[in-house]
C-alpha positions as CSV (number, residue, x, y, z in Angstrom):
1,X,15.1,-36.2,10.6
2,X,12.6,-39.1,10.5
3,X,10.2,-36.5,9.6
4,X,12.0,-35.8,6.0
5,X,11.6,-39.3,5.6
6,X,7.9,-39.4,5.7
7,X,7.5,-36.4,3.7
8,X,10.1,-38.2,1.1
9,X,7.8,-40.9,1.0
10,X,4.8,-39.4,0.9
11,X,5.4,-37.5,-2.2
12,X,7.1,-39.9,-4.0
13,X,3.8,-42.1,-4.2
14,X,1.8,-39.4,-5.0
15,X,4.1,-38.1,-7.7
16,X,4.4,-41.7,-8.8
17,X,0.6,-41.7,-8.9
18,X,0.4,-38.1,-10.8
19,X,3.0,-39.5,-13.5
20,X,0.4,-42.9,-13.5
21,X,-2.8,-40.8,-14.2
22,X,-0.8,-38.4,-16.8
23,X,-0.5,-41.5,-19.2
24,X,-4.4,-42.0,-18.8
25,X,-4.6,-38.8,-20.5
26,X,-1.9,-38.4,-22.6
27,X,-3.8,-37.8,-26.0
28,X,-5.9,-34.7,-24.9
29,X,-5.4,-30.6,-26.0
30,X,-6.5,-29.6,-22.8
31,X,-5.1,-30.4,-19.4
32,X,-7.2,-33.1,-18.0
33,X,-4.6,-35.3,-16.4
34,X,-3.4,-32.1,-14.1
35,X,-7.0,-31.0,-13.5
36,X,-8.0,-34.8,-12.4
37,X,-4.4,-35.1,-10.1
38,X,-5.4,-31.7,-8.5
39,X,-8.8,-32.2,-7.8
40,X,-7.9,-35.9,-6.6
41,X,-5.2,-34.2,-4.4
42,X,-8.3,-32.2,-2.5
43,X,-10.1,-34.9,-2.0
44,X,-7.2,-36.7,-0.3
45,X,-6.6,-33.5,1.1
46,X,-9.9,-33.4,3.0
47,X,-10.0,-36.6,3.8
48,X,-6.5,-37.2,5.4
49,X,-7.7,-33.9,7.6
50,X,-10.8,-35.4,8.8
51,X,-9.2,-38.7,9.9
52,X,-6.1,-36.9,11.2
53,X,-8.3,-34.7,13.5
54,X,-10.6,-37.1,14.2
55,X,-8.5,-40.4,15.5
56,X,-5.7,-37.5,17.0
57,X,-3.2,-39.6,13.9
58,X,0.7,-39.1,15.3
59,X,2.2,-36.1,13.7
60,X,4.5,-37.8,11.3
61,X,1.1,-39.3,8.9
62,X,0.0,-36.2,9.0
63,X,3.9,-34.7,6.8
64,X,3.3,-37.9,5.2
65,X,-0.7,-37.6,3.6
66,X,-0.5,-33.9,3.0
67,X,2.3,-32.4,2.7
68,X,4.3,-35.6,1.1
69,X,1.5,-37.6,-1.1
70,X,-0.5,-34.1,-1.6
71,X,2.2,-32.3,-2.4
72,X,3.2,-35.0,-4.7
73,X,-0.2,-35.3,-6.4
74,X,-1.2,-31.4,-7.1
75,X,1.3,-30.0,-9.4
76,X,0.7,-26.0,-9.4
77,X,3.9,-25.5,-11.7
78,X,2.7,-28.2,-14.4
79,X,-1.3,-26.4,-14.4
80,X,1.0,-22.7,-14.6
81,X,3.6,-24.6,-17.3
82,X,0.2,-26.3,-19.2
83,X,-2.0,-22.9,-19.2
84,X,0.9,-20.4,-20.8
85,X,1.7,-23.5,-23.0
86,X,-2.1,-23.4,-23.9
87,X,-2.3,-19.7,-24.7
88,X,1.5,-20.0,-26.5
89,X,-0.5,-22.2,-28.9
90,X,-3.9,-19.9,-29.2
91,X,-6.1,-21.9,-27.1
92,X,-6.6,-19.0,-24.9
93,X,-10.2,-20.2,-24.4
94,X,-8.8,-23.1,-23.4
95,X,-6.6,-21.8,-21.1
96,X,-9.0,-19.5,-19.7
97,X,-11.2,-23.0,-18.8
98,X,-8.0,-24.2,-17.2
99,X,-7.4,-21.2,-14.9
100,X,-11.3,-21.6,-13.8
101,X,-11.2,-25.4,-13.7
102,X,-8.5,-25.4,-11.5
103,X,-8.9,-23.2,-9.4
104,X,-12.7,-23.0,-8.9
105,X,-13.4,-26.8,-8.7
106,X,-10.2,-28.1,-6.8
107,X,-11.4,-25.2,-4.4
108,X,-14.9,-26.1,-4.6
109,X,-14.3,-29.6,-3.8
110,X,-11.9,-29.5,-0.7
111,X,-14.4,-26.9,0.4
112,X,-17.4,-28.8,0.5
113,X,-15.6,-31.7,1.9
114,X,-13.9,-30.2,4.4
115,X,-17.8,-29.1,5.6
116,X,-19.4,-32.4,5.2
117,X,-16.6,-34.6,6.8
């Protein structure tokens, strides 16, 4: 049970943090608030893994960093919601650069990180 707790906690900070950097960029056509939270969310991502393997962190950080605040930060369903919303509106370019954005540099990013660190 004290494991719900931590992911509970977890991703309520990092949703709370997602909502924080979605006013940041409130006044923009294209997504940038969901691109920033999801990149941001790998490089938590990579990190929380490198120090959880690396100091042997008890189990319960580990719900709380990725599945909880990760899970909290990315936000699949609002960069599926935003892209159809984005090609709804005929910014299919834009939604196009979404798709890639997303997907190629969140990717890009935890996958470098998770080499170097």
């Amino acid at each position: 049970m004290i494991s719900f707790i931590y992911i509970f906690l977890g991703g309520g900070l990092g949703s709370v943090l997602r909502y924080i950097i979605s006013m940041l960029f409130i006044n923009y056509t294209f997504p940038l608030a969901t691109l920033f939270t999801n990149m941001a969310s790998c490089i938590f991502l990579a990190i929380a893994v490198f120090f959880i393997h690396k100091f042997h962190l008890n189990h319960n950080l580990k719900l709380f960093f990725i599945i909880g605040f990760c899970g909290g930060l990315s936000t699949f369903s609002t960069f599926s919601y935003e892209t159809v919303n984005l090609l709804k509106l005929g910014h299919v370019y834009y939604a196009i650069f979404n798709i890639i954005f997303n997907v190629l540099l969140c990717c890009s990013v935890l996958y470098v990180l998770m080499k170097k660190l």
